[in-house]
Wavefront OBJ file of the C-alpha trace (Angstrom):
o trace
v 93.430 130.795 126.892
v 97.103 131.735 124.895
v 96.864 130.388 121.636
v 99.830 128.485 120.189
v 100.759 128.086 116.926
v 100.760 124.497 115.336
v 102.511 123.384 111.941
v 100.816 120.456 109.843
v 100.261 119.396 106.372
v 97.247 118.661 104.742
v 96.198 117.570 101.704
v 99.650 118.202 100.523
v 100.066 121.832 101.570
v 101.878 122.899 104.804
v 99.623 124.923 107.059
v 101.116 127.154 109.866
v 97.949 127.862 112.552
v 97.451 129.686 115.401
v 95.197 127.514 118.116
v 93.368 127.193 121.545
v 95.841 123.889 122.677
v 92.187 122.462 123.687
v 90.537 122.813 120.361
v 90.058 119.527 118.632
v 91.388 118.594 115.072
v 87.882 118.269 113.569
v 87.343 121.961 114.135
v 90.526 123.016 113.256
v 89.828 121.299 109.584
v 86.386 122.300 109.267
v 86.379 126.135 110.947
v 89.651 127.289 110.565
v 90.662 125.501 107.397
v 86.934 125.173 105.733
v 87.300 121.316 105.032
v 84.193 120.881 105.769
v 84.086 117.321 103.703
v 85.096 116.451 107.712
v 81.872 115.784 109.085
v 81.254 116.536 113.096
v 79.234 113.913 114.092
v 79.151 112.231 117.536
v 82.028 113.975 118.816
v 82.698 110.745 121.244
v 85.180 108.614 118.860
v 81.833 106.414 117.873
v 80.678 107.123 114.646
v 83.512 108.270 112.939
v 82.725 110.631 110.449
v 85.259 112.931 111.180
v 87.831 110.113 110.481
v 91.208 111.130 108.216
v 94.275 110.057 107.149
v 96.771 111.315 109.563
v 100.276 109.769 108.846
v 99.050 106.583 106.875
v 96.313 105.594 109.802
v 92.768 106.500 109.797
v 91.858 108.536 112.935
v 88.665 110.240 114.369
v 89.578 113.478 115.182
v 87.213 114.584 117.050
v 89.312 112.461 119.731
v 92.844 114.202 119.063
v 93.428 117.740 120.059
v 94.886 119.633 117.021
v 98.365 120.436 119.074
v 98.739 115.965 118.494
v 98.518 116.992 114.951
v 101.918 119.075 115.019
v 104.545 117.749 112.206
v 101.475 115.654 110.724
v 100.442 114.806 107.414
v 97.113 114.329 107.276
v 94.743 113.945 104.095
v 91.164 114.762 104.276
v 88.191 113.671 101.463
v 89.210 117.171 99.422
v 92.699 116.108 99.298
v 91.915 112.993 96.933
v 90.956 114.321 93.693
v 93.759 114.883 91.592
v 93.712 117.255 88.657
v 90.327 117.368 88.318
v 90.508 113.131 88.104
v 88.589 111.394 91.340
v 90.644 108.985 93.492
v 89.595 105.562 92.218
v 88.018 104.500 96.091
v 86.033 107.892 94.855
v 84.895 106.632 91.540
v 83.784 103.202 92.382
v 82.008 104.758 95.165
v 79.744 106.615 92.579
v 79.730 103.620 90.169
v 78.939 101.278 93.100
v 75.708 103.695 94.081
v 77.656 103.619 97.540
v 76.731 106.781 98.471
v 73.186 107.541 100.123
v 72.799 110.537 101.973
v 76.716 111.592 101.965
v 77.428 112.479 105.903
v 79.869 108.863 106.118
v 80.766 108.854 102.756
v 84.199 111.192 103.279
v 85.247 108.802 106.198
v 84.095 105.620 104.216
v 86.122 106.675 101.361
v 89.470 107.826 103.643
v 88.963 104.521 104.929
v 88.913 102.665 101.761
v 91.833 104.361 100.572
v 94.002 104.008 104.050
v 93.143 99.633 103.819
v 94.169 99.656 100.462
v 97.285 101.684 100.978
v 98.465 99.168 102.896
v 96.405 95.834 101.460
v 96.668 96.441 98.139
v 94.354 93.439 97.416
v 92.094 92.919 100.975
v 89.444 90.056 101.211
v 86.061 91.459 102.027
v 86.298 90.415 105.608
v 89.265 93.155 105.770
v 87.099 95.674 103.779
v 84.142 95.090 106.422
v 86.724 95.353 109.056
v 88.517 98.309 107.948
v 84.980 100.140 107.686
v 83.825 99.037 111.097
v 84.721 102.396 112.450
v 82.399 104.275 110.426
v 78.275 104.137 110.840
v 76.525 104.846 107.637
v 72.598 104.397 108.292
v 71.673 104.551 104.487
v 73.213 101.915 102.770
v 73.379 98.688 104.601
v 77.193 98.586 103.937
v 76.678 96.222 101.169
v 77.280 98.771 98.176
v 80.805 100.451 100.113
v 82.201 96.599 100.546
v 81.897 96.542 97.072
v 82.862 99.773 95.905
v 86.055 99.366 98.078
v 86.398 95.948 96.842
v 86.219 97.314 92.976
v 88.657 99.702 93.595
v 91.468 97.481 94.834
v 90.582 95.178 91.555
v 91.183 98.603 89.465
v 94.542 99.210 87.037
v 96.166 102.524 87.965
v 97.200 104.744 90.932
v 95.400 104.846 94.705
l 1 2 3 4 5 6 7 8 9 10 11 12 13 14 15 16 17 18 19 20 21 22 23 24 25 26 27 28 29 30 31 32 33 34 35 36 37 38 39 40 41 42 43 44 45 46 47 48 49 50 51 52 53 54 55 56 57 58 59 60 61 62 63 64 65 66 67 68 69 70 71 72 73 74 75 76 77 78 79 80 81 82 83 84 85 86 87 88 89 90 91 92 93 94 95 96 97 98 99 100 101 102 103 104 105 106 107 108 109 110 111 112 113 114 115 116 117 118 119 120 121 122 123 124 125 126 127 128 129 130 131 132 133 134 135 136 137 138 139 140 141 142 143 144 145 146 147 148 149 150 151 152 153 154 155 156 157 158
């Protein structure tokens, strides 16, 4: 198959890629980029673990072949920490003990961030709801709610 070459930014840096036009995004990030924080899990759109932030909107990529991605700005779970200072949805995570085992954390966390992006202050209905997307099997969702919850209560930047 020709490659093609697809343009993107992520995490802030513009990334010029040359690409089967039937890989997926997911292995795009994790092989060709090594953002591996991007986990592969069901590879069906179910689980979501391999969810980012692509334009403002979390998405599973291992639905979207990477040519959808062209002109995109996408931000992954290695894109958050700035200057050496977690994102805040990254901090209450740890304070919250809302990370187990760490395969859903990078998608719970891109999905905390995303919600309160645009809900600067959700109710924990919209937390639950804007986590639905991602399975976690350790935690019993309780601890991320709150984390996320935390987070929107904190002063300073998302």
């Amino acid at each position: 198959m020709a490659k093609q070459n697809v343009k993107f930014t992520v995490n802030g840096k513009k990334v010029a890629l040359d690409v089967e036009s039937n890989q997926l995004l997911v292995d795009v990030l994790r092989d060709q980029l090594g953002l591996t924080g991007t986990k592969a899990g069901c590879r069906e759109g179910e689980c979501g673990t391999c969810s980012v932030i692509m334009n403002g909107r979390l998405v599973a990529t291992c639905l979207i072949p990477v040519m959808k991605a062209q002109g995109a700005d996408i931000t992954t779970i290695e894109g958050l920490e700035k200057n050496g200072e977690l994102h805040v949805v990254q901090q209450k995570f740890i304070e919250h003990g809302a990370i187990q085992c760490g395969f859903c954390t990078p998608a719970m966390v891109l999905a905390g961030k995303a919600l309160l992006d645009r809900n600067p202050k959700p109710s924990r209905d919209e937390i639950k709801m804007a986590i639905s997307g991602t399975l976690c099997r350790c935690t019993g969702y309780q601890k991320i709610v709150d984390a996320i919850d935390s987070a929107s209560k904190a002063p300073g930047k998302r």
